[in-house]
N, C-alpha and C positions, 0 to 999 in steps of 0.2 A: 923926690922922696928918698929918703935913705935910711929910713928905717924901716925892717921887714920881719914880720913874726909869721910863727904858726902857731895858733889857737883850738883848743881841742876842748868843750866845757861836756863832761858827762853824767848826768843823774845817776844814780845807781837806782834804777828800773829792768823789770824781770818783761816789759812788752818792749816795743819798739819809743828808740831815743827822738824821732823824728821831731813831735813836736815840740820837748824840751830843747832841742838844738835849733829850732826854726825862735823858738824865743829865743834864745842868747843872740844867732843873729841879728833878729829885727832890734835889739839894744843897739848894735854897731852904726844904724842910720844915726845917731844921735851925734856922734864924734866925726871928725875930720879926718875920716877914715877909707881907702880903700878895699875892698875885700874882693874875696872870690873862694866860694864851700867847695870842696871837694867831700871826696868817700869817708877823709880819714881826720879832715878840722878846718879849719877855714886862713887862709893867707891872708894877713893884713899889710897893708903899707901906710904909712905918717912920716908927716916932717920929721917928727921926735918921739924919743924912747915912752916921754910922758903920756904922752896922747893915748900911743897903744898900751900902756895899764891901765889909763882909765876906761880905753873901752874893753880891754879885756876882765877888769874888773866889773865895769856894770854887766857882760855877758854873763860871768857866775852867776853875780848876782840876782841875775833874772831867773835862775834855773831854780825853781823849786825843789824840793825834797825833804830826805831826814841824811842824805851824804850828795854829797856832788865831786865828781873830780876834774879836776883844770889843768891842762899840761899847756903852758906857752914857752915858747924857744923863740929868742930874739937876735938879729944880726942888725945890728946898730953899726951902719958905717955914718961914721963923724966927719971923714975929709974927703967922702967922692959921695953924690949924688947916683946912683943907682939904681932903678927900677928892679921889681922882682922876674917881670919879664925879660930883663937885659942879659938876668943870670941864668935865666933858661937856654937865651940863644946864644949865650956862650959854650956852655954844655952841647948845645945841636953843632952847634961850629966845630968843635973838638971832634964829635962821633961824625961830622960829615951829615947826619941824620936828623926826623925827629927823633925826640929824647922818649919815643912810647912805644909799645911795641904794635906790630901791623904794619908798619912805616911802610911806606913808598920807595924803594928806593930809584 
């Protein structure tokens, strides 16, 4: 895979985001897509830049409302195949460490 984003889709909702973010992901089964939610938006990885607007786009679009906000950040590497997990244990290599805090050392 060598394409890697981060996907953030937010309703503007005065309760809890949970369920409108629990649909924008269940849209991502649909695409050739990996993922993984965290706290703060969900990591995607695909072959290509394309794949992840189109499932970043149907995630908006699943989110109902009268405003929605969509932050995606994309690292589109084109000449080296790279995992999002490669990039992490590059970072732990560097620090010696995990890259979280609590670590083991």
């Amino acid at each position: 895979m060598t394409t890697t984003a981060f996907l953030s889709v937010s309703p503007d909702t005065e309760g809890s985001m949970a369920p409108a973010v629990a649909t924008a992901v269940e849209r991502l089964e649909a695409f050739d897509v990996e993922y993984e939610t965290t706290p703060m938006g969900t990591i995607i990885e695909a072959e290509t830049a394309a794949e992840v607007f189109a499932a970043a786009q149907a995630a908006h679009e699943a989110v109902e409302g009268d405003r929605v906000g969509t932050f995606l950040k994309i690292d589109d590497k084109r000449t080296v195949d790279q995992a999002a997990a490669a990039k992490v244990e590059a970072v732990e290599r560097e620090l010696g460490r995990p890259a979280s805090s609590g670590h083991e050392e």
